[in-house]
MITOR-258109 format. One record per residue (C-alpha): residue in one letter; y, x, z; residue number from 0. Coordinates in Angstrom, 3 decimals. Example, Ala and Ser with C-alpha at 12.3 -4.5 7.8 and 13.67 -1.06 7.14 Angstrom:
2
<rec resn="A" yy="-4.500" xx="12.300" zz="7.800" resi="0"/>
<rec resn="S" yy="-1.060" xx="13.670" zz="7.140" resi="1"/>
//
This chain:
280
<rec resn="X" yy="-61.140" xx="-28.128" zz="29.147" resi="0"/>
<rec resn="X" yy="-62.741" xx="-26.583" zz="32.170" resi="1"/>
<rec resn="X" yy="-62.746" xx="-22.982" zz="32.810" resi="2"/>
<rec resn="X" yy="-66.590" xx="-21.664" zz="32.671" resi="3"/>
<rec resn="X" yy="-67.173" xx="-18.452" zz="34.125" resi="4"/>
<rec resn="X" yy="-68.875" xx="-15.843" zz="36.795" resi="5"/>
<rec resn="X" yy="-67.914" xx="-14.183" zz="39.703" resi="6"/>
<rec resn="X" yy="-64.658" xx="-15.314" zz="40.064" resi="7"/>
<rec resn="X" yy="-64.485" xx="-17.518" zz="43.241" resi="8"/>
<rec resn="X" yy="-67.190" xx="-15.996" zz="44.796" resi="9"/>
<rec resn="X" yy="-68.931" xx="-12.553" zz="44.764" resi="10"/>
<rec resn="X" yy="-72.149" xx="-12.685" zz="42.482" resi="11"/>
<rec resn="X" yy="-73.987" xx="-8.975" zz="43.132" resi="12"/>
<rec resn="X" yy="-77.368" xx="-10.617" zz="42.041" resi="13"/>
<rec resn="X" yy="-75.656" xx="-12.007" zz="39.119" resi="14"/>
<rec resn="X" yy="-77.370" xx="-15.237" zz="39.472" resi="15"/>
<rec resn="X" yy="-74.339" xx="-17.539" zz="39.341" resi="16"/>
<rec resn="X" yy="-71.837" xx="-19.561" zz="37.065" resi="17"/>
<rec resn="X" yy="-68.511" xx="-21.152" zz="38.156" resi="18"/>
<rec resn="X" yy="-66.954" xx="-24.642" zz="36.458" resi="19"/>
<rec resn="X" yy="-63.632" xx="-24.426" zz="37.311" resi="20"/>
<rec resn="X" yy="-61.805" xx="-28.219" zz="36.638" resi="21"/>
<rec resn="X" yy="-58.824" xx="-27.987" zz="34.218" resi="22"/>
<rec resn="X" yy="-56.191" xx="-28.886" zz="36.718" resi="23"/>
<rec resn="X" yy="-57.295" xx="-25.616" zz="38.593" resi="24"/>
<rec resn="X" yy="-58.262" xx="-27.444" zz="41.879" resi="25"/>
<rec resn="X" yy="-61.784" xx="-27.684" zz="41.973" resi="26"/>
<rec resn="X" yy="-64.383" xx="-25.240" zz="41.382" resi="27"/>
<rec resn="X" yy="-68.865" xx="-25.812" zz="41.043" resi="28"/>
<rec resn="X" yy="-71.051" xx="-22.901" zz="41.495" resi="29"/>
<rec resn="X" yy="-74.165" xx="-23.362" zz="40.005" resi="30"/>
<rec resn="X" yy="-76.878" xx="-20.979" zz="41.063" resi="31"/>
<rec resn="X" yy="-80.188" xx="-20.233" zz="39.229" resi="32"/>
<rec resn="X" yy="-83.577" xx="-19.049" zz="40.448" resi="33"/>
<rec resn="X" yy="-82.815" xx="-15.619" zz="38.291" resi="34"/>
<rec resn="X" yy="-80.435" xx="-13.935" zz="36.550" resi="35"/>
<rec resn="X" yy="-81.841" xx="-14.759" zz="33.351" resi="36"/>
<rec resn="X" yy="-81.742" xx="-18.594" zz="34.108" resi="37"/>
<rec resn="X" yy="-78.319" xx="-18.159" zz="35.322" resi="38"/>
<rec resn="X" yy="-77.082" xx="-16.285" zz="31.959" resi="39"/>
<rec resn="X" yy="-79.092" xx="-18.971" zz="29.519" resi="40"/>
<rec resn="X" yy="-77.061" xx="-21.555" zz="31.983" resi="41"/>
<rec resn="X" yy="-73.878" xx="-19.708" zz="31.417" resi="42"/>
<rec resn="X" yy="-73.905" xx="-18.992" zz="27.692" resi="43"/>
<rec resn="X" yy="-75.381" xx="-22.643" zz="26.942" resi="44"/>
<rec resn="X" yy="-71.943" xx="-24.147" zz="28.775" resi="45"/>
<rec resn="X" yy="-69.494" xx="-21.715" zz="27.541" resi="46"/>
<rec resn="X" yy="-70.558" xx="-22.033" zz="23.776" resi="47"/>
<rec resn="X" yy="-69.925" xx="-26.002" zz="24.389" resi="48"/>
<rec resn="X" yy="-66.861" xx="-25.307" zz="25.916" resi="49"/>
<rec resn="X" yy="-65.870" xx="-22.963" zz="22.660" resi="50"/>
<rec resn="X" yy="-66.953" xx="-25.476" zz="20.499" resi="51"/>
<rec resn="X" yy="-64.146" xx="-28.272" zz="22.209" resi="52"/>
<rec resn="X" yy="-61.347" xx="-25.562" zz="21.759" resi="53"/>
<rec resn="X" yy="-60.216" xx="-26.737" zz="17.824" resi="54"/>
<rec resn="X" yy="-60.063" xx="-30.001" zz="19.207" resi="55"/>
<rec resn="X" yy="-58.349" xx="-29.549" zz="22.124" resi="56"/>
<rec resn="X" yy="-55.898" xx="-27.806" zz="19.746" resi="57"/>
<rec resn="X" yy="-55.599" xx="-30.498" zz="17.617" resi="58"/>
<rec resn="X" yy="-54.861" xx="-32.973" zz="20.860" resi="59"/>
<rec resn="X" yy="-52.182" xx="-30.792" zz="22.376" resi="60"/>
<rec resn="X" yy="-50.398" xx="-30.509" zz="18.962" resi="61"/>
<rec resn="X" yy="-50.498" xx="-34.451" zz="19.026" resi="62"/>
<rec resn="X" yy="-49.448" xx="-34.779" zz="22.325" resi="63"/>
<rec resn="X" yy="-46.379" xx="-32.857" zz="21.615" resi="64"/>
<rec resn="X" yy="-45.744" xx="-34.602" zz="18.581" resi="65"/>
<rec resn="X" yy="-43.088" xx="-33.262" zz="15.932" resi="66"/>
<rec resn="X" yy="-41.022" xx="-30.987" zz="18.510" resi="67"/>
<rec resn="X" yy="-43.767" xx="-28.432" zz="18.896" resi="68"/>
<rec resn="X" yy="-44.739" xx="-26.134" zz="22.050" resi="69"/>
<rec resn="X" yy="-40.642" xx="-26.005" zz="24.173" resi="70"/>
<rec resn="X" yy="-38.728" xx="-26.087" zz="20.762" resi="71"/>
<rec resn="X" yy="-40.437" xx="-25.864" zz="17.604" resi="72"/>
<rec resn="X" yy="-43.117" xx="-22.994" zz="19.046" resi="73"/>
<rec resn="X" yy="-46.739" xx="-23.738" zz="17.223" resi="74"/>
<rec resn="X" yy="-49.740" xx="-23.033" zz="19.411" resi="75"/>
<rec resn="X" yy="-51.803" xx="-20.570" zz="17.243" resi="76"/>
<rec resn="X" yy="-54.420" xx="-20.457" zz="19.970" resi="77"/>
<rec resn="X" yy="-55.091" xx="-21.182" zz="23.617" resi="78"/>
<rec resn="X" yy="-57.904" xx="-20.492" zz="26.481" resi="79"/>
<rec resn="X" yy="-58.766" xx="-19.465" zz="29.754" resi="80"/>
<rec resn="X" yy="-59.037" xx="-16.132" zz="31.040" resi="81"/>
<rec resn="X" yy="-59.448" xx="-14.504" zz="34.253" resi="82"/>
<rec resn="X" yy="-55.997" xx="-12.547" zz="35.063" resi="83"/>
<rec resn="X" yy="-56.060" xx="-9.702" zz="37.832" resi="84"/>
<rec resn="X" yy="-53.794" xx="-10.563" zz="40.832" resi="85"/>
<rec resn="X" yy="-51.062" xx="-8.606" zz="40.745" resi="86"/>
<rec resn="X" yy="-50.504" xx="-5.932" zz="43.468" resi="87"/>
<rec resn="X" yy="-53.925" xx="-6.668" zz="45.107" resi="88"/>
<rec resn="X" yy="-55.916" xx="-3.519" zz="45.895" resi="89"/>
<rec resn="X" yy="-59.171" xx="-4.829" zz="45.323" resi="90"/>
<rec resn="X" yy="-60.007" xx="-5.973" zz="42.096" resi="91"/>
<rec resn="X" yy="-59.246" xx="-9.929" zz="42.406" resi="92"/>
<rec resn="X" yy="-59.270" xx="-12.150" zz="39.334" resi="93"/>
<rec resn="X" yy="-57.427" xx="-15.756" zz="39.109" resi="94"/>
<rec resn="X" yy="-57.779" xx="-18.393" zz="36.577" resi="95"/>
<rec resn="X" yy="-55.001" xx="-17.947" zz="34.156" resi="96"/>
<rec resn="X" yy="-54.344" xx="-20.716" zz="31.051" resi="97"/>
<rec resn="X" yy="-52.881" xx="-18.570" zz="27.769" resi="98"/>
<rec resn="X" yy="-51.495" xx="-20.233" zz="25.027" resi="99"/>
<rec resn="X" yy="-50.203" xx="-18.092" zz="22.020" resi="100"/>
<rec resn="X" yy="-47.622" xx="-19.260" zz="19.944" resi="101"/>
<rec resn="X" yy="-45.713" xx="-17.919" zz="16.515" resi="102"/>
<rec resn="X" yy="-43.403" xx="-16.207" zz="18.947" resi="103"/>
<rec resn="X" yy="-44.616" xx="-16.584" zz="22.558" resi="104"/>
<rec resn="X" yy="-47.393" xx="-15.559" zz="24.614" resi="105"/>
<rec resn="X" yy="-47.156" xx="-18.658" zz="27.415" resi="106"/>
<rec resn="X" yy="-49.298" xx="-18.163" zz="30.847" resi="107"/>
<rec resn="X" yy="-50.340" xx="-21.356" zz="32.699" resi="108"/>
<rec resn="X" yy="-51.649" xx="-21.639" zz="36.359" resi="109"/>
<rec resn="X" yy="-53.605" xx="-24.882" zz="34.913" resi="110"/>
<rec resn="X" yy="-54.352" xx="-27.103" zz="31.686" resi="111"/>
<rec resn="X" yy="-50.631" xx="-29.206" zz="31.852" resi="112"/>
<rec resn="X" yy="-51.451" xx="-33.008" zz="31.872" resi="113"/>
<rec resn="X" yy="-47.980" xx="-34.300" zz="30.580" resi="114"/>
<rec resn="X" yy="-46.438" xx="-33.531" zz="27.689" resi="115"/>
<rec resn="X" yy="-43.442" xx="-32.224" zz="30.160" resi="116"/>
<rec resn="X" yy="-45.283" xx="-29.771" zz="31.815" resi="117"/>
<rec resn="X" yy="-46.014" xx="-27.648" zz="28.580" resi="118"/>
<rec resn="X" yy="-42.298" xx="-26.735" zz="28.857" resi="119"/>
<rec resn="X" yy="-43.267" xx="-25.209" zz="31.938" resi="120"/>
<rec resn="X" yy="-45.419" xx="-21.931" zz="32.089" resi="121"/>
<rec resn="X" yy="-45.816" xx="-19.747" zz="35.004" resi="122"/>
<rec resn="X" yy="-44.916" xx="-17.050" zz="32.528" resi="123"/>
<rec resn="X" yy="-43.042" xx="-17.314" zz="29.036" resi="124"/>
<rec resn="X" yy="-43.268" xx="-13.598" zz="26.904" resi="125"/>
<rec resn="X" yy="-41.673" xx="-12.871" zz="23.307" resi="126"/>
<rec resn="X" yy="-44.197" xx="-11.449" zz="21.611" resi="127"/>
<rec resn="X" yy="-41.468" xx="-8.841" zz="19.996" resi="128"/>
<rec resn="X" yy="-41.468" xx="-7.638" zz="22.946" resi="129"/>
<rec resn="X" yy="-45.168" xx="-7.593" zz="23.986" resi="130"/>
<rec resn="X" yy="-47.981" xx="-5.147" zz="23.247" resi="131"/>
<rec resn="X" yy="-51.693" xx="-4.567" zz="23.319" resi="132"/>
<rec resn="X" yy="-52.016" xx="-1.400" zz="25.464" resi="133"/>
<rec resn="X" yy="-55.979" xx="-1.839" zz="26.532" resi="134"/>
<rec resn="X" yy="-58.861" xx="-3.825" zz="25.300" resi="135"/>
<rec resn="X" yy="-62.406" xx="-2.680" zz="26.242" resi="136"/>
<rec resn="X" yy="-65.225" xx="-1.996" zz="26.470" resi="137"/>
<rec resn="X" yy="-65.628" xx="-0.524" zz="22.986" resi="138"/>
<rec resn="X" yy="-68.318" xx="-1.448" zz="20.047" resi="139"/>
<rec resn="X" yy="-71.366" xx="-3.105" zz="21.045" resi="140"/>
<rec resn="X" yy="-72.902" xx="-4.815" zz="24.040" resi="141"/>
<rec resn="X" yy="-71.116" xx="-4.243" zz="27.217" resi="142"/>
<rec resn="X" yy="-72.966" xx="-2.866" zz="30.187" resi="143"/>
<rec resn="X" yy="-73.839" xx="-5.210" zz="32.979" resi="144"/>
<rec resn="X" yy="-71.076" xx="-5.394" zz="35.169" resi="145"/>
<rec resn="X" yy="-68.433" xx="-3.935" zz="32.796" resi="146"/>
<rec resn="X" yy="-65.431" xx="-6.402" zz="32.306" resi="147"/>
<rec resn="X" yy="-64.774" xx="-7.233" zz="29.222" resi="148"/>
<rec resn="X" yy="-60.809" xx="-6.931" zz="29.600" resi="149"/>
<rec resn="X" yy="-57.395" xx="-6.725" zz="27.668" resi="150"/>
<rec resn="X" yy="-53.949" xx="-5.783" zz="29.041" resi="151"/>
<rec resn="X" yy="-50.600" xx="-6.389" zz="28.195" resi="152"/>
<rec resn="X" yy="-46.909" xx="-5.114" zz="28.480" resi="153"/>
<rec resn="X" yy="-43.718" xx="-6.758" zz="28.032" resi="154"/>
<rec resn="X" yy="-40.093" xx="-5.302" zz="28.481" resi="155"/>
<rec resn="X" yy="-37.960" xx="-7.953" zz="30.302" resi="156"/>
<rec resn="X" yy="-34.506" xx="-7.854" zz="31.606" resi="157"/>
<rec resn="X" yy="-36.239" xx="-6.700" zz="35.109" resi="158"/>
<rec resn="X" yy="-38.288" xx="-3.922" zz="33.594" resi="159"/>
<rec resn="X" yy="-41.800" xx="-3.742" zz="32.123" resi="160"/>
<rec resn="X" yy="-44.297" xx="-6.579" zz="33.189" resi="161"/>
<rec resn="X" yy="-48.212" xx="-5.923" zz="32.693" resi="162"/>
<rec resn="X" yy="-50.583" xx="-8.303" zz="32.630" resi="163"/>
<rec resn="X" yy="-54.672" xx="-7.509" zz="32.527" resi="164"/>
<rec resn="X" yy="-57.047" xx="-10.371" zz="31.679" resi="165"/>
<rec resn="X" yy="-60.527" xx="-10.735" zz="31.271" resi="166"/>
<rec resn="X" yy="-62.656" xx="-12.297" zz="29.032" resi="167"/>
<rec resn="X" yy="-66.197" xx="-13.735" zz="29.169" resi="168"/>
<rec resn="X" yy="-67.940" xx="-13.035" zz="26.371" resi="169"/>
<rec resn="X" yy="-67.036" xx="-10.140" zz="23.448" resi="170"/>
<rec resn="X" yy="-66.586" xx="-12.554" zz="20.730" resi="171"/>
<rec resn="X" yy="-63.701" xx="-14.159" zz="23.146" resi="172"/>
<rec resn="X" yy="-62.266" xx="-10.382" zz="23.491" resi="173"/>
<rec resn="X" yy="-61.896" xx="-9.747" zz="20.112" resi="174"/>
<rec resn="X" yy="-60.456" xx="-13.059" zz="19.115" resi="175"/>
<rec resn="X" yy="-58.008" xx="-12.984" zz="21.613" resi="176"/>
<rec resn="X" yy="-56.769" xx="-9.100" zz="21.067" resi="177"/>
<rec resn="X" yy="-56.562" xx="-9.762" zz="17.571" resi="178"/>
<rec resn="X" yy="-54.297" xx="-12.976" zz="17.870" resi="179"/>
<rec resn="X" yy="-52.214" xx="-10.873" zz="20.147" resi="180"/>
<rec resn="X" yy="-51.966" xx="-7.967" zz="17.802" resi="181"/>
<rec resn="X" yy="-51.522" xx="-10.177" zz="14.869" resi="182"/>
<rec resn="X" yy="-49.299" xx="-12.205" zz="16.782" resi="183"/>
<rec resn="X" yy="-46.998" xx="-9.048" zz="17.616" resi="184"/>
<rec resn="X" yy="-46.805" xx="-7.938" zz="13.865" resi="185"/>
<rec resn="X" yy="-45.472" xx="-11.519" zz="12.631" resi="186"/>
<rec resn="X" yy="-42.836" xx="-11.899" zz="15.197" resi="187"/>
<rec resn="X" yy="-41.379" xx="-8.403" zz="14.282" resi="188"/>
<rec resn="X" yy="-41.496" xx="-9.665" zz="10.730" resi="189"/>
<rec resn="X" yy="-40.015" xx="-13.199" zz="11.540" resi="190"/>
<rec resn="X" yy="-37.055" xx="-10.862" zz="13.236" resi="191"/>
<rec resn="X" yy="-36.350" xx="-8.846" zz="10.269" resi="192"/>
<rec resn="X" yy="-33.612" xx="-6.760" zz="12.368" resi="193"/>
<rec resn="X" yy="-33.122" xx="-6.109" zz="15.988" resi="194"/>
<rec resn="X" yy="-30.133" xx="-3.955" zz="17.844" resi="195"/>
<rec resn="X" yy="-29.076" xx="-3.446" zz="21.001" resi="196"/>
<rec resn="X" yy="-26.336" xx="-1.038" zz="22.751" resi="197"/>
<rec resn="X" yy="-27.004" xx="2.283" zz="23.440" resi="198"/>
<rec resn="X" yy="-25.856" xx="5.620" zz="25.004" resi="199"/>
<rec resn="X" yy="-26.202" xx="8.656" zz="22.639" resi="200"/>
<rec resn="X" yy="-24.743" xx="12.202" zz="23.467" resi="201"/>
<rec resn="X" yy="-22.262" xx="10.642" zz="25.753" resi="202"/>
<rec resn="X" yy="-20.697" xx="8.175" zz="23.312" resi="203"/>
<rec resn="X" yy="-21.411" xx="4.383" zz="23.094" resi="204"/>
<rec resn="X" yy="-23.602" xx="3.478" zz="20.043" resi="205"/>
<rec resn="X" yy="-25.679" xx="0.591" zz="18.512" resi="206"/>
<rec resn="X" yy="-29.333" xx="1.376" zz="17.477" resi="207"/>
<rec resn="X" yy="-30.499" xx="-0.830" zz="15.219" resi="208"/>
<rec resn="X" yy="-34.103" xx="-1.716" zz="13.751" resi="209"/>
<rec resn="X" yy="-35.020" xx="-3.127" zz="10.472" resi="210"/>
<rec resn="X" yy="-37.736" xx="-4.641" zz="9.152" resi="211"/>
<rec resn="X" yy="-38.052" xx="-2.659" zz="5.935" resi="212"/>
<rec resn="X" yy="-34.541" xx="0.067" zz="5.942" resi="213"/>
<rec resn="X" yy="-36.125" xx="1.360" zz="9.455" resi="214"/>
<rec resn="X" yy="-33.735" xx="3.080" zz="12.269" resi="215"/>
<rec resn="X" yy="-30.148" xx="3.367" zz="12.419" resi="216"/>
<rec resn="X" yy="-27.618" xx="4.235" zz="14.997" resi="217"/>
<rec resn="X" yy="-24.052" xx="3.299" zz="14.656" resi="218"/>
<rec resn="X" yy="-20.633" xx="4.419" zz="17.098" resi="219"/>
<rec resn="X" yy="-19.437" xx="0.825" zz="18.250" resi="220"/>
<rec resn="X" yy="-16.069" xx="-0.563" zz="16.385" resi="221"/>
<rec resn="X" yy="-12.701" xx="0.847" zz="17.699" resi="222"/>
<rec resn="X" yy="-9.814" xx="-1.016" zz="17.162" resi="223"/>
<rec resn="X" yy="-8.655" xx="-0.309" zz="13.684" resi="224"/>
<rec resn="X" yy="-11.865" xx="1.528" zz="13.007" resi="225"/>
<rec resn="X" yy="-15.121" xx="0.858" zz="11.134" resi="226"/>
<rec resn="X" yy="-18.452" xx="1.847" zz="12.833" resi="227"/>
<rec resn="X" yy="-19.423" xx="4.797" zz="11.502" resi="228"/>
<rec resn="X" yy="-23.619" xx="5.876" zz="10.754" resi="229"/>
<rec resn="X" yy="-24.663" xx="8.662" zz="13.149" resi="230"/>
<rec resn="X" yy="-28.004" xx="8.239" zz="12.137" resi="231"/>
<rec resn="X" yy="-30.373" xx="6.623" zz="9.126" resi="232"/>
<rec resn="X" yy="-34.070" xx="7.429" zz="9.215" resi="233"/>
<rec resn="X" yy="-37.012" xx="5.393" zz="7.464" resi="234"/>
<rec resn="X" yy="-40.065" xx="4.469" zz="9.186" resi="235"/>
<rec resn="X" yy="-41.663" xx="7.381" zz="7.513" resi="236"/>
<rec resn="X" yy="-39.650" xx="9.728" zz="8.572" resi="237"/>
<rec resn="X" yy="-40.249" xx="9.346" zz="12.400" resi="238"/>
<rec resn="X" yy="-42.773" xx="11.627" zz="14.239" resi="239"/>
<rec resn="X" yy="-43.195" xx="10.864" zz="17.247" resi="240"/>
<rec resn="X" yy="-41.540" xx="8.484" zz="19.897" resi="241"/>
<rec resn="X" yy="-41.900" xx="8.091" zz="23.808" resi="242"/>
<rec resn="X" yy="-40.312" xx="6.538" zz="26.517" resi="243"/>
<rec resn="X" yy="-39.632" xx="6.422" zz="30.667" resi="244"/>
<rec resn="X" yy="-40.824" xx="2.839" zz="30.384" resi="245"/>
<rec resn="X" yy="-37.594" xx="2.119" zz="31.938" resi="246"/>
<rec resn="X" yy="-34.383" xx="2.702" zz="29.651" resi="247"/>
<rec resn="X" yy="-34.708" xx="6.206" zz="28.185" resi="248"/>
<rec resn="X" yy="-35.613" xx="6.197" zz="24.238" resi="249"/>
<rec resn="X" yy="-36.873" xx="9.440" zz="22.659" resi="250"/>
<rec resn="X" yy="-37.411" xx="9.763" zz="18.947" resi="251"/>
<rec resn="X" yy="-38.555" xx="12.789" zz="16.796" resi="252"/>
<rec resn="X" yy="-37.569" xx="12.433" zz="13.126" resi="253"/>
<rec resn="X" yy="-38.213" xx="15.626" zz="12.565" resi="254"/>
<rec resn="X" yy="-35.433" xx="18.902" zz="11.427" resi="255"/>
<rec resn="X" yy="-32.948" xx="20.518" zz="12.683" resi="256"/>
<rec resn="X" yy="-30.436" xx="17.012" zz="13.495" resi="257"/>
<rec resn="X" yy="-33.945" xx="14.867" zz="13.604" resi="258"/>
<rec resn="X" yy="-34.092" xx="14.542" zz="17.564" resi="259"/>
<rec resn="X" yy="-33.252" xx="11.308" zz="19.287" resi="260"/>
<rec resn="X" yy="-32.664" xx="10.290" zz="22.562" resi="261"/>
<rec resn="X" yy="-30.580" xx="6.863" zz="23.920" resi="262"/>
<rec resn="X" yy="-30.409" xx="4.990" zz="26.778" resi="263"/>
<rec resn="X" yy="-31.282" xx="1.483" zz="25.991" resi="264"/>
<rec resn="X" yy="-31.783" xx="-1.906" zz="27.141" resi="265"/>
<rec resn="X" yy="-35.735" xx="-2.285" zz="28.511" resi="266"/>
<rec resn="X" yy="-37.082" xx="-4.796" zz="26.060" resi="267"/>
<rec resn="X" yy="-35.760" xx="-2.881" zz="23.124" resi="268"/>
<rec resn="X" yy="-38.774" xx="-0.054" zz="24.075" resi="269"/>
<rec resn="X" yy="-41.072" xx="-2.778" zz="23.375" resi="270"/>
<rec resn="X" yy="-39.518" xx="-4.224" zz="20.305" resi="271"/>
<rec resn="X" yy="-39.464" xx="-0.505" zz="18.462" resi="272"/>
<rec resn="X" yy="-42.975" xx="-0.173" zz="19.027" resi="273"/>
<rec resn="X" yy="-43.825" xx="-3.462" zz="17.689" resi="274"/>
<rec resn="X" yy="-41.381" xx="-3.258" zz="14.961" resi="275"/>
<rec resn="X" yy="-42.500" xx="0.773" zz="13.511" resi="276"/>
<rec resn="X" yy="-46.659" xx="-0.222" zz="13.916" resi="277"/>
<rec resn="X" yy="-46.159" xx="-3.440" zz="11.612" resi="278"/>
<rec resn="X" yy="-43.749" xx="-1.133" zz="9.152" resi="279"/>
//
C-alpha cells in the first residue's frame, strides 16, 4: 500500500520524476526518467497497479478488524492516499495523508496502521454530518499541466470550522473520492433522521430542530409547568436562502412577512443544516 506520486518530497519543475512513498510513511524513492514522457508512462504504469491492490487491501483491513468494524461498528466504504496541504504554511506544501471513509466518518491517517489497534487511532476523526464538499477542481476534461487536481473539505467541530484540502493524482481518483464524500454526507444525514441543538432567537432561549423529511422547526425550551411551544415550522421547500458567520450565527430566509430567521447556534449544527436541506 505505498503512496505513488510526484512532486511531493521534492520539487519536480521538469516534471521528470515519481515518488514511492513506503506505507508506514518513513521512506520515500524518487525515480527519475530521461524525459517527462518516460517519467509519466513510469508514473501511470505504478499507480494503476497500485489502484488495482486497493479492493484487496479493503478486503484485508475488514479482516483484520474482524466483526467489530473500523472503532465501533464504522464500515470502511473506501480508503487511499492523498496529498493534504500543510496547514498554515505559506507556500504551497503537500504531506502524505491516509483517508479512510466510513458510513459515518471521514478518518485521516499520518500512515497505513500496522495493528489492528492503531486503526482506532487517526490523526483526525470527522462526522460526516457535519462535513462538506466545498471545492473539487479542475473542472471537465484533462487538467492542464501543473494544475492540481484537488478537493477541500469543512467540518464544524466544538473548536470552530476545520478545512482540509487534498490532492489527488489522477482525475479518475478525484472524482471517486468527491463522490464518496458527497454520497457519504447525504447517507449520514439520512442515517440521523433528526438533529437539534440550543439556540438563541430574538432574545429568548429556543431549540432548532432538523428533520429528515418534516424539515425546520424551532421550539421555546420547557418551563416548569409548561410545554414547549412551536415558534416556527417550515418545510425544506419553503426555505430560500441560508448563510452563516461560519462561526455561530444562523440566518435563514423562508420567505414572507414572519419568514426571516436568525439564531445563534452551536458550530457543527451550520454544517449539519447544510448537509441535512441538500440531501432533502
Amino acid at each position: 500500500m505505498c503512496f505513488v506520486t510526484r512532486s511531493l518530497a521534492l520539487a519536480d519543475p521538469e516534471s521528470r520524476q515519481l515518488e514511492i512513498h513506503s506505507p508506514d510513511a518513513k521512506h520515500t524513492v524518487v525515480l527519475r526518467g530521461k524525459d517527462s514522457a518516460t517519467a509519466q508512462a513510469w508514473f501511470s504504469a505504478i499507480h494503476a497497479t497500485v489502484s488495482d491492490l486497493l479492493t484487496r487491501v479493503i478486503t484485508e483491513v475488514r479482516e483484520q478488524l474482524g466483526s467489530t468494524g473500523l472503532a465501533g461498528g464504522r464500515e470502511i466504504r473506501h480508503l487511499g492516499w492523498l496529498a493534504e496541504k500543510v496547514p498554515g504554511d505559506s507556500e504551497k506544501r503537500w504531506r502524505p495523508a491516509l483517508v479512510v471513509l466510513t458510513e459515518k466518518d471521514l478518518l485521516i491517517y499520518d500512515s497505513m496502521p500496522r495493528r489492528k489497534e492503531a486503526w482506532f487511532s487517526p490523526v483526525h476523526t470527522y462526522p460526516l454530518l457535519a462535513t462538506r464538499l466545498v471545492h473539487s477542481g479542475p473542472g471537465k476534461g484533462s487538467p492542464q499541466a501543473g494544475m492540481d487536481l484537488s478537493f477541500a473539505t469543512r467540518t464544524g467541530t466544538q473548536q470552530g470550522i476545520e478545512t482540509h484540502l487534498f490532492r489527488a493524482e489522477v482525475s479518475r481518483d478525484l472524482s471517486h473520492w468527491t463522490r464518496s464524500i458527497v454520497q457519504g454526507c447525504h447517507d449520514s444525514a439520512e442515517l440521523a433522521v433528526e438533529i437539534s441543538t440550543a439556540c438563541t432567537y430574538k432574545n429568548q432561549e429556543c431549540r432548532l430542530t432538523i428533520h429528515y423529511e418534516n424539515g425546520f422547526s424551532v421550539t421555546t425550551e420547557p418551563q416548569e409547568g409548561a410545554f414547549p411551544k412551536t415558534v416556527i415550522q417550515a418545510p425544506y421547500e419553503k426555505l430560500k436562502t441560508s448563510s452563516d458567520d461560519g462561526i455561530r450565527m444562523l440566518y435563514l430566509d423562508f420567505g414572507g412577512k414572519d419568514g426571516e430567521l436568525n439564531t445563534v447556534t452551536e458550530n457543527n449544527l451550520l454544517f449539519d443544516l447544510k448537509v441535512t436541506c441538500l440531501k432533502s
